[in-house]
N, C-alpha and C positions, 0 to 999 in steps of 0.2 A: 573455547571448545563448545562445540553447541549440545544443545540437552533435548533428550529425546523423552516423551512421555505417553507409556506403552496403556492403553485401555481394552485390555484383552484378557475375557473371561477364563478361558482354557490356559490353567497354569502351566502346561506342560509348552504350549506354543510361548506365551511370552517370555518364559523363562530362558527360552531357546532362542528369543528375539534379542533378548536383551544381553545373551552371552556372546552372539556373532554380532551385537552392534554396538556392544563395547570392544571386541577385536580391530573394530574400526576406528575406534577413540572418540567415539559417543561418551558421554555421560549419559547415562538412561536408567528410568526407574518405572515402576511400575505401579498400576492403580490395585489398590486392596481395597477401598471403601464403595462399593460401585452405585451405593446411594448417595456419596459428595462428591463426586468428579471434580466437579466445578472448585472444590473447596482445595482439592490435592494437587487440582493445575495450579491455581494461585501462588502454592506455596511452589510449587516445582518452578516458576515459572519457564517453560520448557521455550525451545526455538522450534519443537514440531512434535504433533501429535499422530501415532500411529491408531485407529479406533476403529475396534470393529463397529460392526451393527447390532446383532444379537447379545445383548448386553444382562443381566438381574435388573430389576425395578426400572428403569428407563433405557432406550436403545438410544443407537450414535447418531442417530439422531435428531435426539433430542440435547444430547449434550453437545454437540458440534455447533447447535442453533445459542446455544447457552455458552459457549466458549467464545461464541462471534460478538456477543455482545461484549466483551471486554479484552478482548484480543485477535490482531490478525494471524498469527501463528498459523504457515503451513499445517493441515491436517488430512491425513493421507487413509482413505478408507480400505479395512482388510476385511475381506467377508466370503464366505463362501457361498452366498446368494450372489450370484455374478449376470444376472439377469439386465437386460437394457433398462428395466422400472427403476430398477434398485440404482444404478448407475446414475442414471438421472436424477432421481433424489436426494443422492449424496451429493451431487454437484449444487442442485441448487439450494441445499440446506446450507452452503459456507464451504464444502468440501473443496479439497484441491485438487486430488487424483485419488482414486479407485485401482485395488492389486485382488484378483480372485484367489482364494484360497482352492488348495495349495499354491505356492507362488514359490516363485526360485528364488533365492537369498541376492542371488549376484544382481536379478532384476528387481529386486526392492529395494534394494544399495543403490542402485541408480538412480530410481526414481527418488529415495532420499535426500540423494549428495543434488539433485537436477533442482528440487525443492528449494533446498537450502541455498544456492546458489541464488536463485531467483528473489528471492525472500531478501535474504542477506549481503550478499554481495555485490550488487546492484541499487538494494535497498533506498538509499542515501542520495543515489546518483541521478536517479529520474523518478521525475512527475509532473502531473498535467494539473494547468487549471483552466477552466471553461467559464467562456461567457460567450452567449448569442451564435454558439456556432466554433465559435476559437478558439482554437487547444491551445496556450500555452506550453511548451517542453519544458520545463527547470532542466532536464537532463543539457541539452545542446543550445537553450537560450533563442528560440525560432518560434516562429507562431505560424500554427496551421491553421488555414483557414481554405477550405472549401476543393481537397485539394493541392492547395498552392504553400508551399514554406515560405514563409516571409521572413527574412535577415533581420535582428534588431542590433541597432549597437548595445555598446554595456551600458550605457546611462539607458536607452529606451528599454532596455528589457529589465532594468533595477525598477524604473518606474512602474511599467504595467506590472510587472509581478508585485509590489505591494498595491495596486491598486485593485486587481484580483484578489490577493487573499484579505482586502477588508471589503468585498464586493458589496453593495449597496449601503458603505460608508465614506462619509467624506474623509478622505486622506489629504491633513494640513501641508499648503508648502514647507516645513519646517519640518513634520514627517519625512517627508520626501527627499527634503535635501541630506537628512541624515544619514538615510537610505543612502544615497548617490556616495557619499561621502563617508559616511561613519563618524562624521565628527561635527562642529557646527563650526570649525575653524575652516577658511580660507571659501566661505561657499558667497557665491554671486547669485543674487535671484534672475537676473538677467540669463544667466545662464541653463537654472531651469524651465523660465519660459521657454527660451530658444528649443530645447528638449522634451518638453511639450509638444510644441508648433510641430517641428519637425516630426512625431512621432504619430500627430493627429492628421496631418498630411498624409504619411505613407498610407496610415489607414484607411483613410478615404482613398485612397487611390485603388487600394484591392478592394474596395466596397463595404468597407467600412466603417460606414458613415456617423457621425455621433456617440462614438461609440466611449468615448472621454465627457465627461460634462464640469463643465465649471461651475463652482460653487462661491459665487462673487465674496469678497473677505474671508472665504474658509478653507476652500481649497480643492478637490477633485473626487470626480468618484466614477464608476462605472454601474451601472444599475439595470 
């Protein structure tokens, strides 16, 4: 069940927020300290933050900049400053989406569950890692480059993907084969040469040149 955590000074709205989005089977609670935000999220640890702007002792923020340094948690700004300045500033303080008060219940449900979704449901499934230009997907195992999707098998795309995420470390063959495998049983080094070659090949061929480096006795990196 995901948890929703309401930062909204007018007790009469949140209280209203949190009655119609526990009808939805929200878990949801509310901020009472409005000088520890920060300290009530931690304990809440919420799946998304509803937060106005106009806040006691610091506005949203300031808390939404303080919430990003320790959490990505959808945060969804309610305000009745609905102004293009304001908009903009919530987005680029960490915000996700911006609702002007007054705001229809059934369109803030939306944008909620759209949130949550995105956050959550997907979460797990995709992500990119970049080097010189080249997205890797984790989602679909392809590499984008310039444009063009490039096909990896599953050994070439085990291998750059740990060679990415220790980017400007040398990654040992014996890393790599465990990668490939999961185990140090049944592994050929011939076999990840070959898997190498082959992958440093293709690269080159979409313009990718050197884009692998050897590390004579140690083993591989990208940098």
């Amino acid at each position: 069940m995901h948890r929703i955590f309401i930062v909204e000074d007018d007790q009469r709205i949140a209280d209203s927020l949190a009655r119609q989005l526990g009808n939805w089977g929200y878990e949801v609670t509310c901020a009472e300290n409005f000088q520890n935000i920060l300290e009530e999220f931690a304990a809440w640890n919420p799946s998304l933050v509803l937060l106005d702007i106009t806040l006691p002792f610091y506005n949203g923020y300031y808390w939404c900049t303080k919430i990003r340094e320790i959490s990505k948690a959808p945060i969804l700004f309610l305000s009745s400053a609905s102004d293009n300045l304001n908009i903009v500033m919530a987005m680029n303080m960490g915000g996700d989406d911006f609702i002007a008060k007054p705001f229809d219940m059934q369109v803030l449900t939306a944008k909620i569950q759209a949130l949550l979704r995105r956050a959550y449901d997907f979460g797990g499934q995709t992500g990119f890692l970049e080097h010189r230009g080249a997205i890797l997907n984790t989602g679909d195992a392809t590499l984008l480059w310039q444009g063009k999707r490039i096909e990896l098998t599953k050994n070439e795309y085990k291998i750059l993907q740990m060679l990415l995420e220790n980017k400007g470390k040398t990654v040992s063959r014996d890393a790599l084969m465990t990668r490939l495998w999961e185990t140090d049983s049944y592994v050929d080094e011939n076999t990840l040469t070959v898997n190498i070659t082959r992958l440093r090949k293709k690269l080159e061929q979409e313009g990718l040149s050197d884009f692998i480096t050897t590390k004579k006795g140690m083993g591989y990196l990208v940098e």
